[in-house]
C-alpha positions as a printed Julia matrix, in Angstrom:
664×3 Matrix{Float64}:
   0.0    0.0     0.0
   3.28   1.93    0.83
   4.05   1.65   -2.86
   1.33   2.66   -4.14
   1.04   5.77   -2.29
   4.39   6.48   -3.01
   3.55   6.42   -6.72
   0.59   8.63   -6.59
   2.2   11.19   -5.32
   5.35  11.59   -6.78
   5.75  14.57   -9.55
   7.36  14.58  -12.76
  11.02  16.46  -12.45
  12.09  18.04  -15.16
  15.74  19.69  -16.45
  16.28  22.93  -18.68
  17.66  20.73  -21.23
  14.14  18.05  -21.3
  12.1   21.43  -21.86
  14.2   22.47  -24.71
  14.83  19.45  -26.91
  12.24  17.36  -28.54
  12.25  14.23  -31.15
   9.0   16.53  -32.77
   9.44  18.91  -35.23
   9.68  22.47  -34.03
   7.91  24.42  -37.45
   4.3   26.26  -35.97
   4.26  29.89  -35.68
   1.52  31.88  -34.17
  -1.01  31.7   -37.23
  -0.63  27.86  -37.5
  -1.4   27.9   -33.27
  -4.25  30.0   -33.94
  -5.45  28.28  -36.68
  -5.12  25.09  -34.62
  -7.28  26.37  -32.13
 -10.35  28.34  -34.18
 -10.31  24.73  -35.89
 -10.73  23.03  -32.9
 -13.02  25.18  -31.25
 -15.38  27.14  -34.22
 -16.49  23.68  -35.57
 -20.13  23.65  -36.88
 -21.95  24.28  -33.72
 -21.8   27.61  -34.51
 -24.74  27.37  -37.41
 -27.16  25.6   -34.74
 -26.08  26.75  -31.27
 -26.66  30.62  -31.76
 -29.95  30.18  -32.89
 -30.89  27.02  -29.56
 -29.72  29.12  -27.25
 -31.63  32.28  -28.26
 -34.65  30.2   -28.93
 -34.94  28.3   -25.71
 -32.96  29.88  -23.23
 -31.62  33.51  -23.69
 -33.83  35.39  -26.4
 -31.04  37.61  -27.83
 -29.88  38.01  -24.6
 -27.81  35.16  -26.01
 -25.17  37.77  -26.77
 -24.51  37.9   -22.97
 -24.69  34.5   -22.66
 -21.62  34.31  -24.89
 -19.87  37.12  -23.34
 -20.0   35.7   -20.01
 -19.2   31.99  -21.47
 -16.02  33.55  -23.28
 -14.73  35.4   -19.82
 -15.06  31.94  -18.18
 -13.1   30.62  -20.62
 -11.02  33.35  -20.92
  -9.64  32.38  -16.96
  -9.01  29.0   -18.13
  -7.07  30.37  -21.26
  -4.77  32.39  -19.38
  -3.86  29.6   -16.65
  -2.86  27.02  -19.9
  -0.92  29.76  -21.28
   1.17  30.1   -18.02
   1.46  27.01  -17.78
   2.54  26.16  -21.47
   5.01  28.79  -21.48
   6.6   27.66  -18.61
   6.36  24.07  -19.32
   6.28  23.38  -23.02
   5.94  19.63  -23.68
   2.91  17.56  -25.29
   0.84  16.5   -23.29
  -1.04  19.28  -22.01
  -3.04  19.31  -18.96
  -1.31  15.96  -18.18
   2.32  16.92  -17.86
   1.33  20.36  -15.6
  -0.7   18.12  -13.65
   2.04  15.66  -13.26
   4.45  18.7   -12.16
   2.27  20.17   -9.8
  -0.14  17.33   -7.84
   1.24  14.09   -8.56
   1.33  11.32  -10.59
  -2.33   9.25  -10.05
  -3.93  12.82  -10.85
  -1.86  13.08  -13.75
  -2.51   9.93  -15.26
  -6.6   10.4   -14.18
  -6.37  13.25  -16.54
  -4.51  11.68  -19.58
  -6.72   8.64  -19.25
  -9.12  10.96  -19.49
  -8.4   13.12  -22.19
  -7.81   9.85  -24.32
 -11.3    9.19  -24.42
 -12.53  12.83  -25.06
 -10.45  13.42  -28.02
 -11.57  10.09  -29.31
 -15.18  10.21  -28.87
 -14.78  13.61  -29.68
 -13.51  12.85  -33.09
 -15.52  10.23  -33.79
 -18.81  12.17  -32.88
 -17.99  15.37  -35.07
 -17.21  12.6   -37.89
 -20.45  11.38  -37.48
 -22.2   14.61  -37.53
 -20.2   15.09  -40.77
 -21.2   12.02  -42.13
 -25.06  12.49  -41.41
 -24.35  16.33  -43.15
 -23.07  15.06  -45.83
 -25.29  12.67  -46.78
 -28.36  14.96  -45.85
 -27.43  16.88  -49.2
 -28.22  13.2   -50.84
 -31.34  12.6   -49.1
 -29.99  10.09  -46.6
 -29.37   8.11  -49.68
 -25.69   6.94  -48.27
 -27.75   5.64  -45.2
 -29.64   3.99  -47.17
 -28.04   2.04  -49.66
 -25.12   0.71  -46.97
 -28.77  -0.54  -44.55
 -29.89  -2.25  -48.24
 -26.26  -3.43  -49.3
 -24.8   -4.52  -45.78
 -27.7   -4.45  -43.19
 -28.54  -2.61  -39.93
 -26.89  -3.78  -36.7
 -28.09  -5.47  -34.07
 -30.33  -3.39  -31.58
 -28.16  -3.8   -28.71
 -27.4   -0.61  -26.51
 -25.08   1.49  -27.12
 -24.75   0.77  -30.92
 -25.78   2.75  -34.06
 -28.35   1.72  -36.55
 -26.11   0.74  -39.23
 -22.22   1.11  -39.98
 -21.37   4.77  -40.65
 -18.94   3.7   -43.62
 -18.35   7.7   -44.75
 -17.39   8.79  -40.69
 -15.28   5.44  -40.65
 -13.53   6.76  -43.92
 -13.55  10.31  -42.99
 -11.15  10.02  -39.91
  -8.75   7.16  -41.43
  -7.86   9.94  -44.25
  -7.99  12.91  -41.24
  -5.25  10.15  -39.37
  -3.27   9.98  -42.9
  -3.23  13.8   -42.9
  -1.51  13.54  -39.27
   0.8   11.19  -39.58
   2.18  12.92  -42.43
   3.33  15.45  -40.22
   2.5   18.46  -38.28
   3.04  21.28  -41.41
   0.84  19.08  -43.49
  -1.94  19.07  -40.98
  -1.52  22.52  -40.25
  -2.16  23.55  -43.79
  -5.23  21.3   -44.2
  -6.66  22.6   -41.06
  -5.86  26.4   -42.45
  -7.37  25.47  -45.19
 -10.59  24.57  -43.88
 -10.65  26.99  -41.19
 -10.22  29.6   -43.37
 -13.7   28.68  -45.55
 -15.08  28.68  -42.36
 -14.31  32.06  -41.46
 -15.38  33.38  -44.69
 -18.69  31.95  -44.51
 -19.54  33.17  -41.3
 -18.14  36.54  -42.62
 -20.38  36.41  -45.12
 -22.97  35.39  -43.14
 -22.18  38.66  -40.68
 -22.59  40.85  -44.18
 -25.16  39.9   -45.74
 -27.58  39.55  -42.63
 -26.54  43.1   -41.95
 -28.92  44.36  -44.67
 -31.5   42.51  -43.24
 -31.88  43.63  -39.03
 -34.74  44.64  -37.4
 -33.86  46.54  -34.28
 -37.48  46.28  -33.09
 -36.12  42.4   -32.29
 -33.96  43.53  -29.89
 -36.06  46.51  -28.64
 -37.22  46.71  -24.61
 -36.41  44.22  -22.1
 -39.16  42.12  -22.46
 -37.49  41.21  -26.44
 -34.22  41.56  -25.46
 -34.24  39.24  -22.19
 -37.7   37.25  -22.46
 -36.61  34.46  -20.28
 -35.14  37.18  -17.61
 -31.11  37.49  -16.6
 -31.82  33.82  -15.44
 -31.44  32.79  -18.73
 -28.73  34.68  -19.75
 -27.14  32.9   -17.39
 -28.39  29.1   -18.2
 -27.54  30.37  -21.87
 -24.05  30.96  -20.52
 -23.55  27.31  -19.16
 -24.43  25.71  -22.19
 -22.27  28.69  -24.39
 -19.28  27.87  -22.39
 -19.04  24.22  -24.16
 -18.76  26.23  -27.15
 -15.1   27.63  -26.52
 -13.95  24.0   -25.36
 -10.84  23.22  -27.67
  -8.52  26.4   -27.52
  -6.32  23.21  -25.22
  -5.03  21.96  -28.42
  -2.72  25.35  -28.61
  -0.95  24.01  -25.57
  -1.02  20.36  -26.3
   1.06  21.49  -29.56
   3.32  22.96  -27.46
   6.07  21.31  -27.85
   5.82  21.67  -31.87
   5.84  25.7   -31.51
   9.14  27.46  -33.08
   8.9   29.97  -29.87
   6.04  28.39  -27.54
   6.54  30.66  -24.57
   5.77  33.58  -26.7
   3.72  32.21  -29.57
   1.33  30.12  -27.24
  -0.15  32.16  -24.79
  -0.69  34.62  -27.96
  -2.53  32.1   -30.02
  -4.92  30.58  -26.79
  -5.66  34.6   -26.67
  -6.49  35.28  -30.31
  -8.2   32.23  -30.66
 -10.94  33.06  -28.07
 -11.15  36.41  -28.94
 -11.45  35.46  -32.46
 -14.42  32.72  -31.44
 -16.47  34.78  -29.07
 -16.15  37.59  -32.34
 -17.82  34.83  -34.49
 -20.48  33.77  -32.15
 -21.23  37.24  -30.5
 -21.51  38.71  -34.43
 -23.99  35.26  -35.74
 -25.7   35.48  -32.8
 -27.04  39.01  -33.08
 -27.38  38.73  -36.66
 -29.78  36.16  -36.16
 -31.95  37.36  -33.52
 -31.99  40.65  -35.3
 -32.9   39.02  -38.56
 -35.84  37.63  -37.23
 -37.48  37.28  -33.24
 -36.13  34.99  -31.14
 -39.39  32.88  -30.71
 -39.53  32.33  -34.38
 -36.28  30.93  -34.75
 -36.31  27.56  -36.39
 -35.22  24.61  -34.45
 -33.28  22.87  -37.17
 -31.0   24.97  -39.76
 -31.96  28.11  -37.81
 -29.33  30.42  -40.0
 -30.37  28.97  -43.37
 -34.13  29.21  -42.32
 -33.94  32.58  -41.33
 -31.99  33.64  -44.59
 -34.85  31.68  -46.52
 -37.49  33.81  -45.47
 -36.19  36.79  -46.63
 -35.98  34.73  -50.14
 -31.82  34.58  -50.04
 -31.84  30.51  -50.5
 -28.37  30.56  -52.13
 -26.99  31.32  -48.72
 -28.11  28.3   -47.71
 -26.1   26.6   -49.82
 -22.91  28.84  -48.35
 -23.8   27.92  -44.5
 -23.82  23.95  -45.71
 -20.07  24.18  -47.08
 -18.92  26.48  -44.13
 -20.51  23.48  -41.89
 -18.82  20.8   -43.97
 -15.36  22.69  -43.76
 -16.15  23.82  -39.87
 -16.78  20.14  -39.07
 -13.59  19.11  -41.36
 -11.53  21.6   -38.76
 -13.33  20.05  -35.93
 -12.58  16.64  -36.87
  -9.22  17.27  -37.78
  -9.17  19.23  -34.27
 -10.09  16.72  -32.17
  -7.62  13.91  -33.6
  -5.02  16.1   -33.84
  -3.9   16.36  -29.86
  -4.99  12.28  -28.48
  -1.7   10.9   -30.28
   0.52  13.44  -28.38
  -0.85  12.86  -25.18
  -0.87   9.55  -25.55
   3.11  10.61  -26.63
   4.08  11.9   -23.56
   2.33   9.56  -21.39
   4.46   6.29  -22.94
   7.51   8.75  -22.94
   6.64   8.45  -19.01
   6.66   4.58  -18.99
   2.56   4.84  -17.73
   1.51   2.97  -21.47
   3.57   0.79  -23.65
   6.7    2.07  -24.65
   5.93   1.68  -28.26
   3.57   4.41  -28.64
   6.54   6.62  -27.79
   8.22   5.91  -31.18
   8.76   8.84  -33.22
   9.28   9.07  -37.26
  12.6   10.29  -38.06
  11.17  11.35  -41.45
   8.11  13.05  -40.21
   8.96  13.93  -36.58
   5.62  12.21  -35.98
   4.69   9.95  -33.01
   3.46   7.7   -35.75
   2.31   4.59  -33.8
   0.5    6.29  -31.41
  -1.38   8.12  -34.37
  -2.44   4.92  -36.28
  -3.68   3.03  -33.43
  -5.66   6.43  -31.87
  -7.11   7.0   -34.84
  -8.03   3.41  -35.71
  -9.77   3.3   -32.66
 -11.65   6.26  -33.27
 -12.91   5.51  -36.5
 -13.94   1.83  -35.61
 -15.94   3.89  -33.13
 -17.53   6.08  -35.36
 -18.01   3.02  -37.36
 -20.4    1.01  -35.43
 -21.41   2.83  -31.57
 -23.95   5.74  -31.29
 -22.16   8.18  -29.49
 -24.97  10.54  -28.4
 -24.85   9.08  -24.8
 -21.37   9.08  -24.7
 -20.56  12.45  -25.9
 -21.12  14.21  -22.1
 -18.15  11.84  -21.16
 -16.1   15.01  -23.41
 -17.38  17.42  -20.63
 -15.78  15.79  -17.54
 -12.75  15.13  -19.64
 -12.58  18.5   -20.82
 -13.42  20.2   -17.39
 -11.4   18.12  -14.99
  -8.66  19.11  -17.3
  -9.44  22.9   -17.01
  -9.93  22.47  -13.09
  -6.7   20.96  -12.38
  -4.45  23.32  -14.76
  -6.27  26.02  -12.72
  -5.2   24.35   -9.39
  -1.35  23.77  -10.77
  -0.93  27.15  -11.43
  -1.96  28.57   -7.86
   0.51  25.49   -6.49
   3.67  26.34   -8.45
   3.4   29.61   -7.78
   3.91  29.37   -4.06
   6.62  26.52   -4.53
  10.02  26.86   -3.73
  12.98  26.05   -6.68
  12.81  26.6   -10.14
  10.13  24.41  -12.37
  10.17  25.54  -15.89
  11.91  27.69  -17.94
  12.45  31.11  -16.87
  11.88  34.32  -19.1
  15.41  34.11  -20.59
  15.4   30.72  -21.11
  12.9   30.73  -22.91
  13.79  33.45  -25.4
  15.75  30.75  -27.61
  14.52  27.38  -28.37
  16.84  24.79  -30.79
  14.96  22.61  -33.26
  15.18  18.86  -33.11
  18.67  19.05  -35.59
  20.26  21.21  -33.05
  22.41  19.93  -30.34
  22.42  21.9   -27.78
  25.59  23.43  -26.49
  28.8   25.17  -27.64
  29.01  25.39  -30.68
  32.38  26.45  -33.29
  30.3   28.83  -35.4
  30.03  31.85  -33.45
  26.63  32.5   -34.05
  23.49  32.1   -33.09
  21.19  30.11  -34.98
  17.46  30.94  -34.99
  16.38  27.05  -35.17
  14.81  27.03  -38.32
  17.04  27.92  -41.23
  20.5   28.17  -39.44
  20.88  31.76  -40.93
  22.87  34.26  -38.65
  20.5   35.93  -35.79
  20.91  39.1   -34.12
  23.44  38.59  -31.0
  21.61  37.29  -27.61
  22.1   40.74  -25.97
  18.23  41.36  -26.63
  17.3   38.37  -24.66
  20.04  38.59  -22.04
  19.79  42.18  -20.53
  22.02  42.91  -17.46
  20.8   45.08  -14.83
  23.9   47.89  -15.72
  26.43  48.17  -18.21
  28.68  46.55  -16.68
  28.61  42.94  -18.48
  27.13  39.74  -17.74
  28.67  36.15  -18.17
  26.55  33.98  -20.16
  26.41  30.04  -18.4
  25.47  27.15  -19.55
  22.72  25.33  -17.67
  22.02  21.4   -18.26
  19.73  19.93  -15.59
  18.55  22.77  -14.04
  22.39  22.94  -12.37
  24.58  26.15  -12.95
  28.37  25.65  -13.59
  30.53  27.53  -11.22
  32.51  30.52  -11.63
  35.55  29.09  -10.92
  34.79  25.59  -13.26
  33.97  28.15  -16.07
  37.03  30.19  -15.7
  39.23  26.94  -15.21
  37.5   25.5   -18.64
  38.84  28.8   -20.09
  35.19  30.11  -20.72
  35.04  33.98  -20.73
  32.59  36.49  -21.13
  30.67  36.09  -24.72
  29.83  39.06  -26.8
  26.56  38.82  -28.88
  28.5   37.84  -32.18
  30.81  34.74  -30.4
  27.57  33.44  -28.53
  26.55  30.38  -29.44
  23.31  28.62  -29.38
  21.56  26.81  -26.32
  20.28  26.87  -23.27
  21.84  30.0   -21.46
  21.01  31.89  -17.97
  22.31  35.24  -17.13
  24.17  35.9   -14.61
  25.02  39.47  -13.11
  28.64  40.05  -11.92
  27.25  42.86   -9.97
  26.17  43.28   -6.6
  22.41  43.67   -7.06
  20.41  45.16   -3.75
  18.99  42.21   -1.31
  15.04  41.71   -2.38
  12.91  41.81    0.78
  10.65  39.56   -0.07
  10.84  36.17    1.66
  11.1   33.45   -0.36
   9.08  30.17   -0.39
  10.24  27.21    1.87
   9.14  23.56    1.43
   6.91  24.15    4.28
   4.72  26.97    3.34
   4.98  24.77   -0.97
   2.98  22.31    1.47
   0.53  24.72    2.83
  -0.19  26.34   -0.36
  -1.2   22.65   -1.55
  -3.0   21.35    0.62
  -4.9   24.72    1.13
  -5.65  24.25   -2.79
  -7.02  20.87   -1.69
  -9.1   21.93    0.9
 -10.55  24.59   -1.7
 -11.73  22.07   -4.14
 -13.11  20.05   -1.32
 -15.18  23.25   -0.31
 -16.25  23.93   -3.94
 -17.39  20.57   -4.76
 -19.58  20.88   -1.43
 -20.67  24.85   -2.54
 -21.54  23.74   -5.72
 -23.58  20.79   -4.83
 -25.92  22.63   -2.53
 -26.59  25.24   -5.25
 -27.47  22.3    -7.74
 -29.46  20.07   -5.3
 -30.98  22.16   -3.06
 -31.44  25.2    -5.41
 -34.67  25.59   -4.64
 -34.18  25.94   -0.86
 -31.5   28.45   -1.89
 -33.96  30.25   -3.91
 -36.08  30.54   -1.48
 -34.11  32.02    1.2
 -34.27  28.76    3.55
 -32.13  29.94    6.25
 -30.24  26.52    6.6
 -29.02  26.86    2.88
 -28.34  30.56    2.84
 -26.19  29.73    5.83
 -24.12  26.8     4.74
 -23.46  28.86    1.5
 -22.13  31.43    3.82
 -19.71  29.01    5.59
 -18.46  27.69    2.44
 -18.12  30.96    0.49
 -16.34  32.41    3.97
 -14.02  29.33    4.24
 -12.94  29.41    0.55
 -12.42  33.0     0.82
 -10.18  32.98    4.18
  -8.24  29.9     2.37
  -7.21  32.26   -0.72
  -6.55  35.04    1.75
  -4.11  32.72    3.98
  -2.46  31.61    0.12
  -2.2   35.13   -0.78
  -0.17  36.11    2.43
   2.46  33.05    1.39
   5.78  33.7     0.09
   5.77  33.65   -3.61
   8.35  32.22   -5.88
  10.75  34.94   -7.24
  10.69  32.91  -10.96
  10.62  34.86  -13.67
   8.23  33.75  -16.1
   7.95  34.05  -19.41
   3.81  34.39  -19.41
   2.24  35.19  -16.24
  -1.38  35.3   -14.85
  -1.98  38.58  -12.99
  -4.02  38.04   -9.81
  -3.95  34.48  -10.1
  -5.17  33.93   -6.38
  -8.37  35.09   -7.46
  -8.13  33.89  -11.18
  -7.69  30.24  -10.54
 -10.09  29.45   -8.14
 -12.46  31.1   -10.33
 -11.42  29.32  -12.83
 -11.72  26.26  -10.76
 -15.51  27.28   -9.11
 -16.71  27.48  -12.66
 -15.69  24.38  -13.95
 -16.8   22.07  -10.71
 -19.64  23.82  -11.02
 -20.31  22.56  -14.77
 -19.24  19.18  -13.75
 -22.06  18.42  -11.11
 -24.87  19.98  -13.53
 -23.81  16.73  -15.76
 -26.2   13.81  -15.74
 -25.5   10.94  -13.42
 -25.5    8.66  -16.46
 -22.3   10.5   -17.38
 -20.92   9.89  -14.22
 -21.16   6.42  -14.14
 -19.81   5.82  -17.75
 -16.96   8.22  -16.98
 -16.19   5.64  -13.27
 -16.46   2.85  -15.56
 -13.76   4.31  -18.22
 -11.62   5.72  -15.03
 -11.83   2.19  -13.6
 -10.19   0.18  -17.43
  -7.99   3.18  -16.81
  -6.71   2.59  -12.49
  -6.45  -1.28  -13.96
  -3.46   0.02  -16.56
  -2.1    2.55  -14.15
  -1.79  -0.17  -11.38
  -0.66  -3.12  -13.74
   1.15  -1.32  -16.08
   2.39   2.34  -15.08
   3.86   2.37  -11.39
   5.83  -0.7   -13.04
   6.98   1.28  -16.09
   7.18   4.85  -14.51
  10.37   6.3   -15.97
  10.31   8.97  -12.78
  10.29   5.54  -10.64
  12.95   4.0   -12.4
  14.91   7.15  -11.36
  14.5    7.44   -8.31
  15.29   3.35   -7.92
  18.39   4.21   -9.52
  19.67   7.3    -7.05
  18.37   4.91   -4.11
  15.74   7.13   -2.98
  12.09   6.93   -2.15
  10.33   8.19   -5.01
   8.09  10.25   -2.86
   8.09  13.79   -2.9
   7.16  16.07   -0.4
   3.41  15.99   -1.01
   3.22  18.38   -3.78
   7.01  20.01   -3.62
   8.41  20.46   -7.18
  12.5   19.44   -7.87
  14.74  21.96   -7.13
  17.14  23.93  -10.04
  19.16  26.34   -9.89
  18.95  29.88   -8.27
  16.06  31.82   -9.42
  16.73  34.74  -11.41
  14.55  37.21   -9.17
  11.5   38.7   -10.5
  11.44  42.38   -9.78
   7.62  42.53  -10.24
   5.91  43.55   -7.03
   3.97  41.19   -5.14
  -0.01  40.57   -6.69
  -2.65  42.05   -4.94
C-alpha cells in the first residue's frame, strides 16, 4: 500500500535541457497555433447553437450569454498559457498536472483526455457524415442498410455502420501522420472557408436587421437574466478546444511567446464569431420564431436569399472538417508523452525520423476512433467530453496557484525561454560563433536582446544542463570567458550578473509553506465541490431564502475565501516567467468554481460511464504504469524513495529574481 502511495504522489522532475529538446518537429508559428485552435473550437456548432440558445434559453440576450461563457473561458485560457510557457511539452493538462499534484492525478487526466479526443472525433465525424449525406437525401444511409444491413439493436450501438465517418477520420489520421506542417495547412485550409462563410454570413444579414427584435427588455431578455445565465452554461461548451494550442506545445518554433498569444487570439477570435452570428440572427428575425433545425439557413430563406443556404452547408462541412481534424489532432501526443513516461507501452513513444511524428500512437488512436464512429452511437457518450474537458481545465487552474507558491525553479524562466533549438540542433557550444534561430541556421541578431544585465557593466553567459549552474571558478578553469553577442553560441543559457544587485525583501518560499499552499488548494476544491452541490441540489431551498441553505453557502463561500486570503499572504516564488497570470489567487479558483460547477450539472448517467472508463484506466495505471514509470525508475536508480514532499516540485538552480511587485 506503501508503494502505491508512493507512486501517486510523486511529480514529474524536469531539467532545462528536457524542456528544450524534442524528437517533434519544431515548425508552428503563431497563425498555425491560432489556426489550430479556431479549428478546434469554431467547428459547426456555430450554425445551430446561436440560434438554440436564443430560442430556448436567452432570447437575444444570447449575446450575454456568450460574453460571459467567453470570460469563463477566458480564466481557463490564461492559466494554460502560463502554464505552457513555462512548461512546453505535449501533453497538455497531463504533464502540468504531473508537475504540480502528482502522478495518479496526472494519469486520471490523460486517461481521461484519451477518451474525449476520441469520442470527440468520432462524434464530429459522425455529424459530418449524417451532413453530408443529408445533401443526398440520406441516400448513403440507405443504400449501406440495403447493401450490408442494420446492426443489431443492442445498446449502445448505431443503426447501421457509418462507412463515410469510418472513412472520414482514417484519411484525417493519414493527414496527421504525415506530419505536423501538413496538418496545419489542411486545417488552415478549412478553417479559413469557415471564417469566410460566417463573414459572409455577418454581411449579408446586416442588410436585413430589425432593431425592433432587440427593442425593450421584455425582447431583449424574455426568459429574464436567469437565462442569460443558463444560456451561458451551455455557451461555455462552445469555446472548449482552444487546449489543443498548448497540447502542440512542444511543436511551436517559440512556444513561450507564440502560445499564450494564439490561446488569446483564438478566443477572442471565437467569441467575435459567435457574438456577431448570434445578433445577426436574432436581429434578422425574433427569437421565438427561430427555427429549431438549420436556424441560419431558415432565417436567410425567409427573406428569399436561398443561395446562402447553400454557403452555410459548405462552411458546416469545412467547420466540421476543422473540428474533426481538431479533435484527432492532440490524443496521439498525449498519448506521446504519457508512454515517454513509462505509464503505457513504450511503443507508442516511437517517433518518425522522417516526419517527426509519433506515428504509432497516431495509427492506433485514430483506428480506434474511426472503428468507433463506425459502429457505436455516441450521443450518450458524448457528455463523457465534458468531464474530460473540465477536470482538465480544473486541475491546470489548481497547478498554477501550487507552483506559484513553490520553492525552486520548475520551468523555464523568461530568458530561457527566449531561444529554443529545433530537433537538428544539439544543444551546447558550438564552433560557429553564431546564433542560430532554429529554423534555417541563418545568422541571428546577438543574444544581448534576450540577455539584458541590470547595468552596463557585463554579464557572463552560463550554460545550464539539468537545471544545475556551472561555477565561476569551473567556467574560468574550462577557459570560458565572457561572450559578446556575435561569439555566442546557441543553447540553453542563464544570465548571470557580476554585480552586486540590492537584497530583495521579499521572503522566499520554503518547502513548508509549498505544502501549505497545496494542501490549502485541496481543501478549496473540497469546499467547492460541497458549494456547488448545494446550489445544484438544493437550489430551490437556496432560492427561497431557507435559512439553513443561505447559511451553509455562507460558511463555504467564507471558508474558501479565508483559504485564498491565507495563500495570498504566502511567500511567492521569485521565478521569472515568461507568461504570467496577474491576480492568479483570485483567477484560478475562479477558474476552478466554474468548472466544478459545470461538472455536477452533468447527468448521473455520465458519471457512471466516466467511473467505468476511469476504472479500465486505475487497472493500466496499477498493472502497467507504477511498473513502467520512468520517474520511478529514477528514483530506484539514485536509491531514494520516489516520494516527494506531497506536492514540492525538484529543485534547479537559483532563481533569477523577478522584480515585479507582489499581486494584490
Amino acid at each position: 500500500m506503501a508503494k502505491v502511495w508512493q507512486a501517486f504522489c510523486r511529480t514529474k522532475t524536469t531539467t532545462t535541457r528536457d524542456l528544450k529538446d524534442t524528437e517533434l518537429s519544431r515548425c508552428l508559428g503563431v497563425f498555425d497555433l491560432t489556426a489550430l485552435g479556431i479549428g478546434s473550437t469554431l467547428g459547426a456548432g456555430i450554425y445551430v447553437l446561436a440560434g438554440q440558445v436564443a430560442r430556448l434559453q436567452a432570447g437575444p440576450g444570447v449575446v450575454l450569454s456568450f460574453l460571459i461563457a467567453a470570460l469563463a473561458s477566458l480564466l481557463s485560457g490564461l492559466c494554460y498559457a502560463e502554464f505552457a510557457a513555462r512548461v512546453p511539452k505535449a501533453g497538455s493538462a497531463y504533464v502540468y498536472g504531473y508537475l504540480a499534484v502528482g502522478e495518479f492525478w496526472a494519469f486520471v487526466i490523460g486517461w481521461n483526455m484519451v477518451l474525449e479526443d476520441m469520442i470527440g472525433a468520432a462524434s464530429v465525424a459522425k455529424a459530418w457524415s449524417q451532413y453530408f449525406d443529408s445533401f443526398f437525401n440520406d441516400s448513403i444511409r440507405l443504400t449501406v442498410e440495403h447493401e450490408i444491413g442494420t446492426l443489431h439493436k443492442a445498446p449502445g450501438l448505431g443503426t447501421y455502420p457509418d462507412i463515410i465517418a469510418f472513412i472520414l477520420l482514417l484519411l484525417m489520421t493519414g493527414v496527421i501522420a504525415s506530419g505536423v506542417k501538413q496538418t496545419s495547412i489542411t486545417n488552415i485550409i478549412f478553417t479559413v472557408v469557415n471564417m469566410l462563410v460566417i463573414l459572409c454570413i455577418v454581411v449579408v444579414g446586416c442588410f436585413y436587421v430589425n432593431v425592433q427584435n432587440w427593442a425593450g427588455e421584455e425582447n431583449f431578455l424574455p426568459y429574464g437574466f436567469s437565462g442569460v445565465l443558463s444560456g451561458a452554461a451551455t455557451c461555455f461548451y462552445a469555446f472548449v478546444g482552444f487546449d489543443i494550442i498548448a497540447t502542440s506545445s512542444e511543436e511551436a518554433r517559440n512556444p513561450s511567446k507564440s502560445i499564450p498569444t494564439a490561446i488569446l487570439l483564438t478566443l477572442v477570435t471565437c467569441f467575435l464569431a459567435y457574438f456577431s452570428v448570434s445578433a445577426i440572427l436574432t436581429l434578422m428575425e425574433p427569437y421565438s420564431q427561430i427555427a429549431s433545425t438549420a436556424p441560419l439557413s431558415r432565417a436567410f430563406d425567409q427573406h428569399g436569399l436561398y443561395s446562402v443556404g447553400y454557403i452555410i452547408s459548405v462552411g458546416a462541412i469545412c467547420g466540421l472538417t476543422a473540428s474533426t481534424l481538431g479533435s484527432l489532432f492532440p490524443l496521439p501526443r498525449i498519448v506521446y508523452t504519457m508512454a515517454k513516461d513509462g505509464l503505457l507501452c513504450e511503443v507508442f513513444a516511437r517517433v518518425n525520423p522522417t516526419t517527426s511524428v509519433p506515428v504509432v500512437a497516431t495509427l492506433v488512436s485514430g483506428s480506434l476512433a474511426a472503428v468507433l464512429s463506425l459502429v457505436l452511437d455516441l450521443q450518450q457518450l458524448v457528455e463523457i467530453m465534458s468531464i474530460g474537458t473540465l477536470m482538465a481545465y480544473t486541475l491546470v487552474a489548481a497547478s498554477v496557484l501550487i507552483m506559484r507558491y513553490q520553492p525552486g525553479r520548475i520551468g523555464l524562466t523568461k530568458d530561457e525561454s527566449a531561444y529554443f533549438p529545433t530537433s537538428s540542433e544539439k544543444t551546447g557550444l558550438l564552433s560557429t560563433g553564431t546564433a542560430s534561430n532554429g529554423t534555417n541556421g541563418k545568422p541571428k541578431p546577438g543574444l544581448s536582446k534576450f540577455f539584458k544585465p541590470k547595468d552596463s557593466t557585463g554579464f557572463v553567459l552560463m550554460e545550464t544542463d539539468g537545471g544545475q549552474e556551472t561555477p565561476k571558478e569551473q567556467q574560468q578553469q574550462q577557459g570560458t570567458t565572457a561572450l559578446t553577442d556575435s561569439e555566442a553560441p546557441s543553447g540553453s543559457y542563464q544570465p548571470l550578473d557580476v554585480t552586486e544587485s540590492v537584497p530583495d525583501p521579499r521572503p522566499e518560499p520554503t518547502p513548508h509553506t509549498g505544502q501549505l499552499v497545496s494542501w490549502s488548494v485541496h481543501i478549496i476544491v473540497i469546499l467547492m465541490v460541497l458549494t456547488s452541490a448545494t446550489l445544484i441540489f438544493a437550489q430551490d431551498y437556496v432560492y427561497n431564502r431557507a435559512w439553513w441553505a443561505l447559511l451553509i453557502i455562507c460558511v463555504l463561500v467564507s471558508a474558501i475565501l479565508s483559504l485564498c486570503g491565507f495563500i495570498w499572504r504566502q511567500p511567492q516564488s521569485r521565478m521569472r516567467l515568461p507568461f504570467k497570470v496577474r491576480g492568479c489567487v483570485v483567477v484560478c479558483p475562479v477558474s476552478m468554481f466554474v468548472n466544478i460547477y459545470l461538472m455536477l450539472k452533468l447527468k448521473p448517467a455520465t458519471w457512471i460511464r466516466f467511473a467505468i472508463w476511469l476504472a479500465i484506466g486505475l487497472a493500466v495505471y496499477l498493472g502497467y504504469g507504477t511498473r513502467h514509470s520512468l520517474e520511478a525508475r529514477r528514483a530506484e536508480e539514485k536509491g531514494v524513495s520516489p516520494l516527494p514532499d506531497v506536492i514540492s516540485a525538484p529543485k534547479h538552480e537559483p532563481i533569477p529574481e523577478d522584480t515585479d511587485q507582489k499581486e494584490s
